[in-house]
KEDREN-711581 format. One line per 2 residues: number of its first residue (from 0); their letters; for each residue x, y, z of C-alpha. Coordinates in steps of 0.5 Angstrom, whole numbers, plus 500, padded with zeros to 3 digits. Last residue first. Example, Ala and Ser with C-alpha at 12.3 -4.5 7.8 and 13.67 -1.06 7.14 Angstrom:
<sites>
1) sa) 527 498 514 ~ 525 491 516
</sites>
This chain:
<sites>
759) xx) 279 613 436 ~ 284 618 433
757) xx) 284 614 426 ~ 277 614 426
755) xx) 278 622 426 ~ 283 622 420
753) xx) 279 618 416 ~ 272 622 418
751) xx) 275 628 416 ~ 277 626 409
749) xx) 271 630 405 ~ 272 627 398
747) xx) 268 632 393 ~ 273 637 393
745) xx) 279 637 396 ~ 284 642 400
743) xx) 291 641 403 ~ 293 648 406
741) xx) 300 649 409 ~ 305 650 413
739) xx) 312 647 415 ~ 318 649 420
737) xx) 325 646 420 ~ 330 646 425
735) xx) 337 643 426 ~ 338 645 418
733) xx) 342 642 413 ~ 342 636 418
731) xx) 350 635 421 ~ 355 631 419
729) xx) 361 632 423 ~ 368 634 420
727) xx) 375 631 421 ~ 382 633 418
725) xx) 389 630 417 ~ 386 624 413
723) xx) 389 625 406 ~ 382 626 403
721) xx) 379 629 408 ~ 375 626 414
719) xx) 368 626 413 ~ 364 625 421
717) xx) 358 622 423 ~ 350 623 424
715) xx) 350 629 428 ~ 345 631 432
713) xx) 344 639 436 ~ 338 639 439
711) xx) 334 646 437 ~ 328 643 442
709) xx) 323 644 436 ~ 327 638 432
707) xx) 321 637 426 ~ 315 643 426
705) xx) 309 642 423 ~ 303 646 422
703) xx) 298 643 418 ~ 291 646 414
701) xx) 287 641 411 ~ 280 643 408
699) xx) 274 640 406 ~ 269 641 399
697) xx) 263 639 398 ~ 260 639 405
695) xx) 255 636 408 ~ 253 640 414
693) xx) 255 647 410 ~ 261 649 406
691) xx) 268 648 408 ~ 268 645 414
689) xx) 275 645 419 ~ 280 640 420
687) xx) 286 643 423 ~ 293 639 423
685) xx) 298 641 429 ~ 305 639 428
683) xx) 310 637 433 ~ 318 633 432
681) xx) 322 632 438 ~ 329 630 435
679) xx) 336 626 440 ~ 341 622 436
677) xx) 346 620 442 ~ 352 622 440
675) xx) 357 619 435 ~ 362 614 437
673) xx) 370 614 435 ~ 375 611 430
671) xx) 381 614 428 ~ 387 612 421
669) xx) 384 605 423 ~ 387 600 417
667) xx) 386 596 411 ~ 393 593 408
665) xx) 399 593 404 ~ 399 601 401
663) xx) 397 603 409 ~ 390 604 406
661) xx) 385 607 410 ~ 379 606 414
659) xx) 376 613 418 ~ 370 610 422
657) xx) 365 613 426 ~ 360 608 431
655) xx) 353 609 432 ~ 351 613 438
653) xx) 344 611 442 ~ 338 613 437
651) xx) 332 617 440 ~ 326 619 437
649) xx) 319 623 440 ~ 314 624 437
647) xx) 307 629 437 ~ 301 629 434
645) xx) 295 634 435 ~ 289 633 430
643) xx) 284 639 431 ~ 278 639 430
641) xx) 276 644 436 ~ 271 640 438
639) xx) 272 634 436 ~ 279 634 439
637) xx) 284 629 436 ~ 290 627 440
635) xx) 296 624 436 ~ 302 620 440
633) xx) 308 617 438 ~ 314 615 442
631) xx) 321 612 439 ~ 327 607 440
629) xx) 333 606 438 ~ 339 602 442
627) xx) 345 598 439 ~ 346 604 433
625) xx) 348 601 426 ~ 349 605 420
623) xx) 356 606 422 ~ 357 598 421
621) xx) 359 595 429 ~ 366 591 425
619) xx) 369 585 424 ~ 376 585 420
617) xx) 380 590 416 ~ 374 593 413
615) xx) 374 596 406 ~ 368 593 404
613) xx) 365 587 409 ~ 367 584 415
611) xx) 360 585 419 ~ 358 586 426
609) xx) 351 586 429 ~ 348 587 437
607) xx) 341 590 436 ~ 336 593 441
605) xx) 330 596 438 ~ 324 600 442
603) xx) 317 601 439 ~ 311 605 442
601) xx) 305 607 440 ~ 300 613 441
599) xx) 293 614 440 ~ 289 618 444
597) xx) 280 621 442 ~ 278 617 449
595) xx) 284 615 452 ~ 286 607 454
593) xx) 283 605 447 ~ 287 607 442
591) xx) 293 603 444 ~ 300 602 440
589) xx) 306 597 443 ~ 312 594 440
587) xx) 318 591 443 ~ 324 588 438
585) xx) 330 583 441 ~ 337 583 437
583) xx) 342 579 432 ~ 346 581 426
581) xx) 351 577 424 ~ 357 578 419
579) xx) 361 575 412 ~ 365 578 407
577) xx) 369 573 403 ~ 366 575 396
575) xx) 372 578 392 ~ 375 584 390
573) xx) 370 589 388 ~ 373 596 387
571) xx) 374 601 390 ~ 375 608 387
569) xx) 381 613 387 ~ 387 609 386
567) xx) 384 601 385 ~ 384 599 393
565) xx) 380 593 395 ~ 373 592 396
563) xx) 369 586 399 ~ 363 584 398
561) xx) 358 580 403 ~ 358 572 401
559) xx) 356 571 408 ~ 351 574 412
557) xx) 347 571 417 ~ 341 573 422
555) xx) 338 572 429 ~ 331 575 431
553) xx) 328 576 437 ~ 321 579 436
551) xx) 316 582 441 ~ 308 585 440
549) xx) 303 589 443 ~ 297 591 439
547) xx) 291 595 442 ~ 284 597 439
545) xx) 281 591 443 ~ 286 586 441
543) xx) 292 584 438 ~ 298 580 441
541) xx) 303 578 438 ~ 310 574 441
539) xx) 315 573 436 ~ 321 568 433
537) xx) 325 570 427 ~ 332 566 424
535) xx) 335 570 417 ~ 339 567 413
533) xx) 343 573 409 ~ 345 571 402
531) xx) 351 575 397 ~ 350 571 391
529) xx) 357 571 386 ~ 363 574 384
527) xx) 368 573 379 ~ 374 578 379
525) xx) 374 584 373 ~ 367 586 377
523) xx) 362 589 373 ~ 359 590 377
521) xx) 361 594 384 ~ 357 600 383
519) xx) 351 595 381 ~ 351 593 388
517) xx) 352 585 389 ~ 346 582 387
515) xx) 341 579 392 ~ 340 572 396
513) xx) 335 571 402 ~ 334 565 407
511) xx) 328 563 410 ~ 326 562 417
509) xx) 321 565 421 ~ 317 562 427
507) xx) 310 565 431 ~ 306 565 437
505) xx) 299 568 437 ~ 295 573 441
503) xx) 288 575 440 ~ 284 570 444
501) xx) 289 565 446 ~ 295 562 444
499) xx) 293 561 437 ~ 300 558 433
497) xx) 304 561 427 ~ 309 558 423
495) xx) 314 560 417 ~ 318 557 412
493) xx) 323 560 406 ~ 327 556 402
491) xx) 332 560 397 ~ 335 557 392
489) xx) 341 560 387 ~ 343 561 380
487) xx) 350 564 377 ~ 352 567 371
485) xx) 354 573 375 ~ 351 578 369
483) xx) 346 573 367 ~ 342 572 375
481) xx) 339 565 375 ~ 334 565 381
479) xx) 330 560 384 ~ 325 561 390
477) xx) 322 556 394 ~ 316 557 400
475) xx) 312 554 405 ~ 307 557 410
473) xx) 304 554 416 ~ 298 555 420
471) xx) 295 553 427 ~ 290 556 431
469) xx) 284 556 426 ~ 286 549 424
467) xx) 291 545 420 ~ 291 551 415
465) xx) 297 551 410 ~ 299 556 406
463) xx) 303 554 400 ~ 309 557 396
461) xx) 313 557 390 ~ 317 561 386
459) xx) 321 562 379 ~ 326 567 378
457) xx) 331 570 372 ~ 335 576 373
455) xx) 337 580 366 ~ 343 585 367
453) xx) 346 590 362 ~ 352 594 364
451) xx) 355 600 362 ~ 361 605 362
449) xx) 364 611 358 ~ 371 614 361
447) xx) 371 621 357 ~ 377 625 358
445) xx) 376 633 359 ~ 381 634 364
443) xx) 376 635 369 ~ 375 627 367
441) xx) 368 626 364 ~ 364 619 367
439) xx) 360 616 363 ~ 354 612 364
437) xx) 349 607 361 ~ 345 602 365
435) xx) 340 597 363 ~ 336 593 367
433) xx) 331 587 366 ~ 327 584 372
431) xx) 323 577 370 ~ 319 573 376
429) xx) 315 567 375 ~ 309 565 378
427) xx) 307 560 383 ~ 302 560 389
425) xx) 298 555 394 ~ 292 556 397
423) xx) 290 554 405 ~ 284 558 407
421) xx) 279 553 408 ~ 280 548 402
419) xx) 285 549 398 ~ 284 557 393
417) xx) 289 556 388 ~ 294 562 385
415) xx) 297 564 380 ~ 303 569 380
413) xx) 306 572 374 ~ 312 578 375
411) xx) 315 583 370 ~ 320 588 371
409) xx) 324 593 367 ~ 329 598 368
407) xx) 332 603 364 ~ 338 607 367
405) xx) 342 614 364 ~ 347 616 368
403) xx) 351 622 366 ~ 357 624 370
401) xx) 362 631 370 ~ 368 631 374
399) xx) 373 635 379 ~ 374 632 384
397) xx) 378 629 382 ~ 384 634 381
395) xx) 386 635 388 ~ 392 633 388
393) xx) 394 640 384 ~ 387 644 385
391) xx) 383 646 379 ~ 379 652 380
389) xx) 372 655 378 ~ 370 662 381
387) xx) 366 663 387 ~ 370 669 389
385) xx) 374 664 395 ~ 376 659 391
383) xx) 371 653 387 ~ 372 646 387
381) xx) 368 641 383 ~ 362 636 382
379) xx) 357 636 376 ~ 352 630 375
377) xx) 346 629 370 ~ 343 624 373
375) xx) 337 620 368 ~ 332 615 371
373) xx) 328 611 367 ~ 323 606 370
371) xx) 318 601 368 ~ 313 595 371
369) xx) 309 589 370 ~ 304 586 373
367) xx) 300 580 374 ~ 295 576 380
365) xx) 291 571 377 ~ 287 567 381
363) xx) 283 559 381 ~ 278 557 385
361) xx) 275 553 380 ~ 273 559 374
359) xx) 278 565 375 ~ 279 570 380
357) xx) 283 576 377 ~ 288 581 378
355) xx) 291 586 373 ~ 296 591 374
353) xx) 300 595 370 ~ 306 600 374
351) xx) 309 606 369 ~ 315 610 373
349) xx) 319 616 370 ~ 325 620 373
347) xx) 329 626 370 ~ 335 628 375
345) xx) 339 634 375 ~ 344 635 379
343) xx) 350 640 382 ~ 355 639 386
341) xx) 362 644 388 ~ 367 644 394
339) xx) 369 650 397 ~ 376 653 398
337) xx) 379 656 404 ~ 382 650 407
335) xx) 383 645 402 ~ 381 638 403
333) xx) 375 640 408 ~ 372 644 403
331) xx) 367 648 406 ~ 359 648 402
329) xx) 357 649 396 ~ 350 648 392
327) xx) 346 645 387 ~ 339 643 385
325) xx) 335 640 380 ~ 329 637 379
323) xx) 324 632 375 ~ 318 628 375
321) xx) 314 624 372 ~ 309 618 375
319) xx) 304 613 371 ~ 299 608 375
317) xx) 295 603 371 ~ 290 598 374
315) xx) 286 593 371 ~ 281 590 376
313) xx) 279 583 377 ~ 272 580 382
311) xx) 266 582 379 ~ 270 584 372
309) xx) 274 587 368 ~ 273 592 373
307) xx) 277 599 369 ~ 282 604 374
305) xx) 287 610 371 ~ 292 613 373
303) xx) 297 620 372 ~ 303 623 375
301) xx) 306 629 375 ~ 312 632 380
299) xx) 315 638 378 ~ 321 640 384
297) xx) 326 645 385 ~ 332 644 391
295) xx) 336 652 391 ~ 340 653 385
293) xx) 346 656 388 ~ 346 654 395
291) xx) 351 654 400 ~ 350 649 404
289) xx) 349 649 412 ~ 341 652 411
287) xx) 339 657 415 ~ 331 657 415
285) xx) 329 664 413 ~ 332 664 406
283) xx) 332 656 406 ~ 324 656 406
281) xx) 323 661 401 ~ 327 657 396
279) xx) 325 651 397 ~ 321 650 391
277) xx) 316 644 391 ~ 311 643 384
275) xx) 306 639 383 ~ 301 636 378
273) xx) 295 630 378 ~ 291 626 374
271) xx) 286 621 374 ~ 281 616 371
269) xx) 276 611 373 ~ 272 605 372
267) xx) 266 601 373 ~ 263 606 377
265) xx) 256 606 372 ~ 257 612 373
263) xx) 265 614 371 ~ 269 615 377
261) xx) 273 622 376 ~ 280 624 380
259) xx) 283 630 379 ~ 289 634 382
257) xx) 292 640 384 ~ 299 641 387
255) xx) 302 648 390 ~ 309 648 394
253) xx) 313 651 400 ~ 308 656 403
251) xx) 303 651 403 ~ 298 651 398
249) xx) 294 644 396 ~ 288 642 391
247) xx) 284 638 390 ~ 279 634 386
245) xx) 273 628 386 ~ 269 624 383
243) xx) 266 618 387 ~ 268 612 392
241) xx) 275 612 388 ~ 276 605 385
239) xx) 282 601 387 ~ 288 604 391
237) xx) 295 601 390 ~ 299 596 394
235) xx) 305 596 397 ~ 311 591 400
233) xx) 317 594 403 ~ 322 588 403
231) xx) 327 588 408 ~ 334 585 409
229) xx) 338 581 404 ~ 333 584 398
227) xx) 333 580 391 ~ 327 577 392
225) xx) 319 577 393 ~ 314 571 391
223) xx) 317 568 397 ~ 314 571 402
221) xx) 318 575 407 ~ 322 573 413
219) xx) 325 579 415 ~ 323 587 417
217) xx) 317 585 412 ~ 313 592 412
215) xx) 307 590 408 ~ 303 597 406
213) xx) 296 597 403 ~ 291 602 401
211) xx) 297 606 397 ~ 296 612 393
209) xx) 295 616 400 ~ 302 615 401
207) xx) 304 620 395 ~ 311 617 392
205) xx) 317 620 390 ~ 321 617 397
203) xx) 324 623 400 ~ 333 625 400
201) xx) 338 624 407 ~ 343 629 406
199) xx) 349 627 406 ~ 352 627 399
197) xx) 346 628 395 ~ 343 621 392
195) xx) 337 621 387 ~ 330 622 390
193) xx) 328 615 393 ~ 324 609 390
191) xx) 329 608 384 ~ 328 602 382
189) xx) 320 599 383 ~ 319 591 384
187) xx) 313 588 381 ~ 307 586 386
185) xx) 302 592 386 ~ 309 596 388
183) xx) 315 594 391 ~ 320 596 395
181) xx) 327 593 397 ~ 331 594 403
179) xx) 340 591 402 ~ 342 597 399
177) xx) 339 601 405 ~ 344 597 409
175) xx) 343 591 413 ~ 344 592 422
173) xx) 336 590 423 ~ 333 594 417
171) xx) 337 601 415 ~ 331 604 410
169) xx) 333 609 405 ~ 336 616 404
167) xx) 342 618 407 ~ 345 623 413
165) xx) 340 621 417 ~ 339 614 419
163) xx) 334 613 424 ~ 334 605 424
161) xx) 329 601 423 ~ 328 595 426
159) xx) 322 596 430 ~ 318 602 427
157) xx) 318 610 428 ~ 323 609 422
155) xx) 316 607 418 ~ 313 613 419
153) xx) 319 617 415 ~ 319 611 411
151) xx) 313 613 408 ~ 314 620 407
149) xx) 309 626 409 ~ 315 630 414
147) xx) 315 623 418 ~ 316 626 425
145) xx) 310 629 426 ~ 306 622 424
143) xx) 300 625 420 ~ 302 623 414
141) xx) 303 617 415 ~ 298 614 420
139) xx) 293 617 415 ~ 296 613 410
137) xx) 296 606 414 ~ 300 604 420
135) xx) 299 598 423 ~ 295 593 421
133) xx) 295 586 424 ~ 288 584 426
131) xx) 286 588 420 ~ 289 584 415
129) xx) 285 582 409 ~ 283 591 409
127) xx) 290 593 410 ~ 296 595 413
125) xx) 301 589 415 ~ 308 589 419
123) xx) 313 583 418 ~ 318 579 422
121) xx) 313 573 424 ~ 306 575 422
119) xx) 303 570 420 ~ 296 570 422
117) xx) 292 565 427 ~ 284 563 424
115) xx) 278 567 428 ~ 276 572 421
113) xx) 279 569 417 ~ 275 562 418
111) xx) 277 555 419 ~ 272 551 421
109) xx) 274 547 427 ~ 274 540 428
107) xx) 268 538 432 ~ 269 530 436
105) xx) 261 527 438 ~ 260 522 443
103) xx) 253 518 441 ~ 250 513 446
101) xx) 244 509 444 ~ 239 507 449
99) xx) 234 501 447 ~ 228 502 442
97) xx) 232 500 435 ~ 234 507 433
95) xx) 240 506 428 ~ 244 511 427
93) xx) 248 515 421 ~ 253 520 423
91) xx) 252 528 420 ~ 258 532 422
89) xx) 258 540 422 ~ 264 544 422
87) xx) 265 549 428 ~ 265 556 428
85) xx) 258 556 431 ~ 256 549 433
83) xx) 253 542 430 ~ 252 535 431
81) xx) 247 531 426 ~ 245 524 427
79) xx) 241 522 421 ~ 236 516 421
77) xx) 236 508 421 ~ 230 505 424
75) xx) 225 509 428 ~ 224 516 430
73) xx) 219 517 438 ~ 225 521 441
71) xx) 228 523 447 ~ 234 527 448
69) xx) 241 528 452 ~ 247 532 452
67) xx) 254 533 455 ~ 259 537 453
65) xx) 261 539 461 ~ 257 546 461
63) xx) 251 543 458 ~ 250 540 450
61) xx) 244 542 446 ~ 237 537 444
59) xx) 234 534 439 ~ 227 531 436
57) xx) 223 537 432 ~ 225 531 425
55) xx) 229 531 418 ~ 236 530 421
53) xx) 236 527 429 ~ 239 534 432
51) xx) 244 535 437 ~ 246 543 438
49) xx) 253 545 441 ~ 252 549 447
47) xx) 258 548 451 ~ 264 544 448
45) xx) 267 539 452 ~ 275 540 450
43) xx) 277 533 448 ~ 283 538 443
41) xx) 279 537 437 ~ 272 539 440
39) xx) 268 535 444 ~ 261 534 445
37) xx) 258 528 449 ~ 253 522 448
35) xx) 245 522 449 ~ 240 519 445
33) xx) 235 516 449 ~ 229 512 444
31) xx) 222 513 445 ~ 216 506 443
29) xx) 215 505 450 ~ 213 513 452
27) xx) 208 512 446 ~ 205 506 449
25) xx) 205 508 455 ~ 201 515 452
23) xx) 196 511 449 ~ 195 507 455
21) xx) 194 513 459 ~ 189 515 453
19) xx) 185 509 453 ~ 184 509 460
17) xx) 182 516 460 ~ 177 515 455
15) xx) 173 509 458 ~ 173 513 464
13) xx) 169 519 461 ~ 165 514 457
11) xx) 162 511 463 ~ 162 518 467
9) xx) 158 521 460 ~ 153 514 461
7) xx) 151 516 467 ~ 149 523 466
5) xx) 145 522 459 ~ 141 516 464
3) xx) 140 521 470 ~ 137 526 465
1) xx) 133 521 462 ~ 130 519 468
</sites>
C-alpha cells in the first residue's frame, strides 16, 4: 500500500514538472528576439565570415557565403551590436530589442594594415625591411651579381632605365646624363660618389654595399624630400647596430682590407674601423692593359662609424670615410702620330655623414643629418715622344697643363613627420647644400688662371600620404628651392597614386617635376642662367608574389632649359638655356626565386626613344649615352652541398650613336656621325662557402673567382677624334677580359646564411 502510493504520487509530480518546464521553455522561446541582416564590405562585396555579436553577451552568430547572418537572443532593451572581422574595422550600433525581428545590415571598412596596403612604387626599386614586398636588390645581391665587380651601381645597371655605359663612371637613367643621378646617404645628399674622373675608363663608386641595409633606386618620380637630380636619385640608408662584435679580413691577389666591429653589452651602441689597401699592379702585369702605365691605380681606403640608441626607438649614427689614390699613365696620341698623351692624378677624399631619428611624444618623428665632403685632384696632362720624354708640340700646347681642384661640400637636412590615422603621415623639413669650390689651372707656359665658385642652395619641402583604403594610396608633395648663384627660386610638384588590382599586384601613376643646377663646369657663366627641369609622366603595372616579382613601366619625360654651350677657343662655354629634349620608352622586369629550388635569376629589358638639343648640338639628337634597347639576364644558383654560389650574367646594349660636332666659325656642325656595335659582355664568378671551425664556427670563409667578358667579345664604347678632326679612334675597355680572385674572411659573423637565403 505504501509502496503504490509513493509510486502514484512521483507519476503525478512527474507530469506536473513537465507542463511546468514546457511552459517555461514557451515562455522563454516568447521572449527571444531574430537579429539578422548582411555584411558587406565598402565595395557591397558580402563578406564571409564576419562575426556578429550583442556586446556583453554568448548571443551572436557569423556571416554565410553571401554576407548573411542570422541569431536569437533572450537580451532586452537597448544593447550593443558589434559586427567584426579580420582586416577590417570593427563597428558597434546601438539596437533596441523589443520582442519583434530586427534587421541589421552592416558595411565593413577596411583597416589599413602595412602589411596588405597597395605601395607606391611608380618609377622606383626598393630594398629594405619597411619594404619587402618590393625589394629588389640588397647587399648580397650586389656583391654576388657577376657583372657588377662589387659595386653598387654595377648591379644596378642590370635594372630598367639604366644604360650599360662604360667609358664613364656613373648612372645613365631613361636618356638623362650621369650628372643628372643623385646619390644620397641616411637622407643628405653625397658629393663625390664616384673615384675621380680618368678619360674614358669608367671609375668605382667608393663606398662598400654592405654598409647599407636599404637601397631606393628612383628611375623617375621620387619623393619631394629630394632635389637637385633631373633623372634619378639613388636613396641609401646605413645599417643600425651589428648583431654581435665581429671582424674580418680579406686577401685577394689585388688587395687586403681588415676591419672591426664592436657591439657593447648592453648592445645599446657600437663602434668600428676598418682599412684597405688595392694595387693593380700584379693584375695589369699579366692582364694587357691599353694604356701605358707608369704608376699603376693604388689605393688606401679607410673608414670609421659609430652607432648609440638614444632610445627605444632613435638612433645616432655617424660614418667617416678616407681615401687616397694615385695613377697615371700614357697612351697613343691621336693628335700627333708617334707621340703619347700624358695624365696623371692624384686624388684625397673625405666623407662625414651624422644621423639621428626619432619617435617622439603624439606620433611625431624626426628624422635629421648632415653630411661633408673634401675632395682634392691634383692633375697633370701633357705629350710626351718616342723616348717617353716631355715635350711641347706647336698647336698642341694645350694639352699640356697642371690643374689643382679643391671642394668643400656641405649638407644639412631636417625632416619631421606626423604619423595620421592608419598609415597616412604627413613630412616637412628644410634642406640646406653648401659648396665651395677652388681651382687653378697652370698653362704649359707657367701661367696660372685661378678660379672659384661659392654656391648655397636653399629648400623646403612637403609631402602627405594618404591612405583612402588598403587598395588606394596617394602622395602629394612640394618642393621650393632658392639657388644663390642663379638667384633664382623654383617649385616642384610632385604626385603619386597606386591602386590594388588584386592579390599581389597594384597599378601605379607618377607625375612630378625636377629641377637642377646647371654643372659646376659651366657656372659661373658670363650669361644669366637658370633652372634645367625635366617633367616626368610614369604608369606601371606590379606584381609580387610568392617569391616572384614582375613589373612594366611606361614613361615619358620633358626637358626644357637644358644648357647650351658655345665656342670660346679651346673650352665650351655656357651660353644660354634654350636646350630642351624628350625621353620616352617602356621597362619589363621580372625576378623568380621559386620555379627552381636553390635558382634565382631576373630579367630586365629597356626600350628608349630620346632626343635632346643640348650643348654643342646643332639640333636634336639620340645622346651618345643613349642606346634604344638594353637588356640583361641574371642568374645565381646555390649548391647546399657543394657550398657554392654560382652566378652568371649576361648584358646587352644595342649601338648608341657617335658624333664628331664641329665649328665651322658661324655654327655647330656634323664633321662625321655613325653607330657603335651592339654592347655584348658575359661575366661568370663562382663563390665557395666553406666553414671554418667546427658546426658553429667563429670564424667563416668567402673564397670568389669571377671573371667579367669570358667570350673575349670585342666592345666598343664610342669613338675620339683628334683635335683638328682629320682622324678617329675607338674607345675600348682598358682590358677585353678581367679576372678576379680572393679570399673574404670574418670572424664573428658567419654570412652563409645571407648568402643562402638569397638563393632560395
Amino acid at each position: 500500500m505504501f509502496v503504490f502510493q509513493i509510486g502514484f504520487a512521483m507519476r503525478h509530480f512527474n507530469k506536473i514538472w513537465l507542463f511546468f518546464l514546457l511552459a517555461g521553455l514557451s515562455g522563454s522561446a516568447a521572449a527571444q528576439v531574430i537579429v539578422k541582416g548582411t555584411v558587406k564590405d565598402h565595395k557591397n562585396n558580402p563578406i564571409a565570415g564576419a562575426s556578429i555579436s550583442i556586446k556583453d553577451s554568448y548571443d551572436g552568430g557569423t556571416s554565410d557565403s553571401s554576407g548573411r547572418y542570422s541569431f536569437k537572443t533572450s537580451e532586452k532593451g537597448t544593447k550593443i551590436l558589434v559586427v567584426s572581422y579580420i582586416g577590417y574595422k570593427s563597428i558597434e550600433q546601438p539596437i533596441k530589442l523589443e520582442g519583434s525581428p530586427i534587421t541589421i545590415d552592416a558595411s565593413l571598412k577596411e583597416e589599413i594594415s602595412e602589411l596588405t596596403a597597395v605601395v607606391l612604387t611608380a618609377g622606383t626599386f626598393e630594398a629594405s625591411d619597411r619594404k619587402r614586398a618590393s625589394a629588389v636588390l640588397d647587399p648580397i645581391d650586389i656583391v654576388t651579381t657577376a657583372s657588377a665587380n662589387g659595386d653598387i651601381t654595377g648591379a644596378l645597371k642590370t635594372l630598367p632605365g639604366a644604360q650599360q655605359v662604360g667609358e664613364s663612371e656613373g648612372l645613365y637613367v631613361r636618356g638623362g646624363t650621369a650628372a643628372e643621378t643623385k646619390t644620397f646617404i641616411d637622407g643628405t645628399l653625397v658629393n663625390n660618389f664616384f673615384y675621380s674622373s680618368v678619360p674614358n675608363i669608367a671609375q668605382f663608386g667608393r663606398f662598400s654595399p654592405f654598409i647599407f641595409k636599404g637601397t631606393v633606386f628612383s628611375t623617375g618620380g621620387y619623393s619631394a624630400l629630394y632635389g637637385q637630380a633631373l633623372s634619378s636619385a639613388l636613396i641609401l640608408e646605413s645599417i643600425d647596430l651589428p648583431e654581435q662584435s665581429s671582424a674580418n679580413l680579406g686577401i685577394t691577389v689585388l688587395s687586403a682590407n681588415a676591419g672591426y666591429q664592436h657591439l657593447a653589452k648592453n648592445k645599446q651602441s657600437s663602434w668600428g674601423v676598418s682599412y684597405g689597401y688595392t694595387d693593380l699592379a700584379l693584375a695589369f702585369a699579366v692582364i694587357k692593359q691599353k694604356q701605358d702605365y707608369s704608376k699603376v691605380p693604388a689605393y688606401h681606403n679607410a673608414d670609421a662609424n659609430f652607432r648609440i640608441k638614444t632610445s627605444k626607438t632613435g638612433i645616432l649614427k655617424y660614418y667617416g670615410y678616407l681615401s687616397s689614390n694615385k695613377l697615371g699613365f700614357t697612351s697613343n696620341s691621336i693628335d700627333s702620330l708617334g707621340y703619347f698623351d700624358k695624365f696623371a692624378i692624384s686624388t684625397t677624399n673625405s666623407y662625414h655623414n651624422l644621423a639621428w631619428k626619432e619617435n617622439l611624444s603624439k606620433r611625431w618623428k624626426v628624422n635629421t643629418g648632415v653630411s661633408y665632403t673634401n675632395n682634392k685632384d691634383e692633375i697633370n696632362s701633357g705629350m710626351q715622344d718616342a723616348g717617353k720624354n716631355d715635350v711641347v708640340l706647336s698647336g698642341l700646347e694645350f694639352k699640356k697643363f697642371h690643374l689643382d681642384t679643391k671642394g668643400n661640400y656641405f649638407n644639412a637636412k631636417l625632416v619631421l613627420e606626423k604619423k595620421l590615422k592608419g598609415l597616412s603621415a604627413i613630412r616637412f623639413g628644410t634642406e640646406y647644400n653648401f659648396s665651395n669650390d677652388k681651382l687653378v689651372y697652370t698653362a704649359f707656359n707657367g701661367q696660372k688662371f685661378p678660379s672659384g665658385l661659392k654656391e648655397h642652395i636653399k629648400s623646403l619641402f612637403a609631402e602627405a600620404d594618404v591612405y583612402a583604403t588598403n587598395d588606394l594610396a596617394l602622395k602629394g608633395g612640394l618642393r621650393f628651392e632658392h639657388s644663390s648663384i642663379l638667384d633664382k627660386t623654383n617649385i616642384a610638384p610632385r604626385l603619386s597614386l597606386a591602386y590594388k588590382l588584386g592579390k599581389g599586384s597594384q597599378a601605379s601613376l607618377a607625375y612630378g617635376i625636377f629641377y637642377q643646377n646647371p654643372e659646376r663646369r659651366y657656372l659661373p657663366s658670363p650669361n644669366e642662367l637658370s633652372f634645367m627641369k625635366a617633367t616626368h609622366y610614369i604608369v606601371q603595372y606590379q606584381k609580387v608574389l610568392n617569391q616572384q616579382s614582375f613589373r612594366a613601366e611606361v614613361f615619358y619625360k620633358k626637358y626644357h632649359n637644358l644648357v647650351k654651350t658655345g665656342n670660346t677657343g679651346f673650352t665650351e662655354a655656357a651660353i644660354n638655356n634654350n636646350g630642351f629634349g624628350d625621353a620616352k620608352g617602356i621597362e619589363f622586369f621580372w625576378r623568380d626565386k621559386k620555379t627552381i629550388k636553390n635558382f634565382d635569376y631576373w630579367i630586365s629589358y629597356s626600350y628608349l626613344d630620346t632626343k635632346r638639343d643640348f650643348l654643342n648640338f646643332p639640333f636634336a639628337i639620340t645622346p651618345n649615352f643613349a642606346a634604344k634597347h638594353t637588356a640583361s639576364v641574371v642568374t645565381k644558383k646555390f649548391s647546399q652541398k657543394l657550398k657554392m654560389n654560382f652566378n652568371a650574367s649576361y648584358n646587352y646594349s644595342s649601338g648608341r650613336p657617335y658624333y664628331n660636332i664641329g665649328y665651322d666659325g658661324s655654327q655647330y656642325k656634323f664633321n662625321d656621325r655613325g653607330m657603335i656595335p651592339d654592347y655584348h659582355n658575359v661575366s661568370f664568378a663562382i663563390n665557395y662557402l666553406p666553414f671554418i671551425g667546427k658546426q658553429h664556427p667563429k670564424s667563416y670563409a668567402v673564397y670568389v673567382f669571377q671573371v667579367s667578358n669570358i667570350f673575349n667579345i670585342k666592345q666598343t664604347y664610342g669613338y675620339q677624334y683628334s683635335y683638328n678632326g682629320y682622324r678617329k679612334e675607338a674607345i675600348v675597355p682598358t682590358s677585353r677580359m678581367f679576372v678576379f680572385i680572393g679570399a673574404f674572411i670574418s670572424f664573428g659573423v658567419d654570412r652563409s646564411d645571407e648568402v643562402i637565403n638569397n638563393s632560395m
